[in-house]
C-alpha positions in Angstrom: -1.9 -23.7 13.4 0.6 -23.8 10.8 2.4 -19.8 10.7 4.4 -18.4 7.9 6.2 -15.2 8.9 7.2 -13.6 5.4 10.2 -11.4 6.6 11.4 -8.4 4.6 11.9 -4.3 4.7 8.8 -3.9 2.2 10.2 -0.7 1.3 8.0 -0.9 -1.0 6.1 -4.0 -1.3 6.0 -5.2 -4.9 3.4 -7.4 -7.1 6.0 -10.0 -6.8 5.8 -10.0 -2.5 1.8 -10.0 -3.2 1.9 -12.9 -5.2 4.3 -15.0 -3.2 1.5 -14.3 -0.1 -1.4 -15.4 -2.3 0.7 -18.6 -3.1 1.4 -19.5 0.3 -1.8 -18.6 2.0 -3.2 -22.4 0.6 -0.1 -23.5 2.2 -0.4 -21.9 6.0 -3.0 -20.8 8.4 -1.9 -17.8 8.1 0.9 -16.0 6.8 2.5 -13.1 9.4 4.0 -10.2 6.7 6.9 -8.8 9.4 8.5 -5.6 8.3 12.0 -5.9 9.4 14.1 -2.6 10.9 17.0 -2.3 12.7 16.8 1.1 14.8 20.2 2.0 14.6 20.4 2.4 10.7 18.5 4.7 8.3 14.4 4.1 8.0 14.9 3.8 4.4 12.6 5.4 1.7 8.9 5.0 3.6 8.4 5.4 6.9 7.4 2.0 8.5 3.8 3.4 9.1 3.8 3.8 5.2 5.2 0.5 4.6 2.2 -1.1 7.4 -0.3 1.2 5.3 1.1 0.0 1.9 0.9 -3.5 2.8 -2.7 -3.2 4.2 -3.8 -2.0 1.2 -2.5 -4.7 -0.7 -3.7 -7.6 1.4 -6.5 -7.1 2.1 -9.3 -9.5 1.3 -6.5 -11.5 -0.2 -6.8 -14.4 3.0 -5.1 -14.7 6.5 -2.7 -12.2 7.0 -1.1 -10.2 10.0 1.6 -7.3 9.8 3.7 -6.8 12.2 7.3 -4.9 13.0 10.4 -6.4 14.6 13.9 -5.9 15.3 16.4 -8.3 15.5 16.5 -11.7 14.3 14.0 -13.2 12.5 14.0 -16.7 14.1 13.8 -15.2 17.6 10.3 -13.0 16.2 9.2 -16.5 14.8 9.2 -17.6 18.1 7.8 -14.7 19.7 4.5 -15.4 17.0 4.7 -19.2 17.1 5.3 -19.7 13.4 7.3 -22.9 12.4 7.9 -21.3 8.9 9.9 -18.4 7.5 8.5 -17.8 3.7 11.5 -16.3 1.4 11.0 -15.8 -2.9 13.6 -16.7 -5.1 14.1 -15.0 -8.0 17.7 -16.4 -9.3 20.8 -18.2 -8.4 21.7 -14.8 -6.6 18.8 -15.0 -4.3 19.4 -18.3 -4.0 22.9 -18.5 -2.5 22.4 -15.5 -0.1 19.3 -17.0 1.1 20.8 -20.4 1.2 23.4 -19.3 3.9 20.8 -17.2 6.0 18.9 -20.1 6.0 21.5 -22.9 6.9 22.4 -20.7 9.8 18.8 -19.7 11.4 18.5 -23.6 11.2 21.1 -23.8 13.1 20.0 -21.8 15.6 16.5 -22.5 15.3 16.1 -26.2 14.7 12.3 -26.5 14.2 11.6 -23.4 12.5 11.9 -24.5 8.4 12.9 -22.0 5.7 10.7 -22.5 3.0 11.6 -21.0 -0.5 8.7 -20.1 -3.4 10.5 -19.1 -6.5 8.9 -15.8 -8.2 6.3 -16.1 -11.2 8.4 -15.6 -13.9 6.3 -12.1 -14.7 7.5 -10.4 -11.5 11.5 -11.7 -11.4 12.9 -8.2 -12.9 11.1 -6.7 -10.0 12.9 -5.7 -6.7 12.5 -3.2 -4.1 15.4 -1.8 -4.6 14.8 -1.0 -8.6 11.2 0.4 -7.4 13.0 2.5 -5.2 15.6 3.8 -8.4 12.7 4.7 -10.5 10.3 6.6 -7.4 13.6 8.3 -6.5 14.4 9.4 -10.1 10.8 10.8 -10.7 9.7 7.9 -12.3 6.1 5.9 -12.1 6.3 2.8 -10.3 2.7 2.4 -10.1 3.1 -1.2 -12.6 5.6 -2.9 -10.1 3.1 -2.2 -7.0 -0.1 -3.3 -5.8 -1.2 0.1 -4.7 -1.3 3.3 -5.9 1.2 6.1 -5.1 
């Protein structure tokens, strides 16, 4: 069975995650959406039971997909789910470089999981989590950038 995991915070998942997971799911099996959290920092903005309700919402029917929660690094949760592919979007040179390096090095250390790269329909490249988070914080409505409702 070939296993994306798609590895991220989520916080909040955007059109642009949703449409990187409909683009791979012709690719994989199925693809393992894995919110990432590392217990000794803040939460962020949602809870992870919001993040795993947001996501649900937003895949469902959509094709083969799992969420899950992990801690530490992503290569060693690939293993732990027996996926041979970590799924990343690209959305500029930016991306590119920092994701380059993360990916160079989990080879490293994880010869025979692959790091495979979709770059982002051009429609959802302005859109990050971070911005999403900006406008919600500020009292703005988000509601375009998501595939849920607030």
């Amino acid at each position: 069975m070939k296993i994306a995991v798609f590895p991220g915070s989520f916080d909040p998942i955007t059109n642009g995650h949703i449409d990187l997971i409909k683009r791979a799911l012709p690719i994989f099996d199925k693809v393992i959406i894995a919110i990432g959290y590392n217990s000794n920092k803040t939460s962020g903005m949602f809870s992870i039971e919001e993040r795993q309700e947001f996501i649900a919402k937003s895949v469902k029917g959509i094709g083969n997909t799992e969420i899950a929660t992990y801690e530490g690094l992503t290569i060693n949760f690939c293993k732990k789910v027996k996926a041979n592919t970590i799924l990343r979007g690209l959305r500029n040179t930016v991306d590119f470089e920092f994701e380059k390096s993360i990916a160079q090095m989990n080879k490293e250390l994880a010869p025979d999981i692959e790091t495979m790269f979709l770059f982002t329909n051009p429609e959802f490249s302005a859109i990050n989590s971070s911005i999403v988070r900006d406008i919600i914080r500020n009292g703005g409505n988000a509601n375009q950038f998501l595939p849920f409702e607030l």
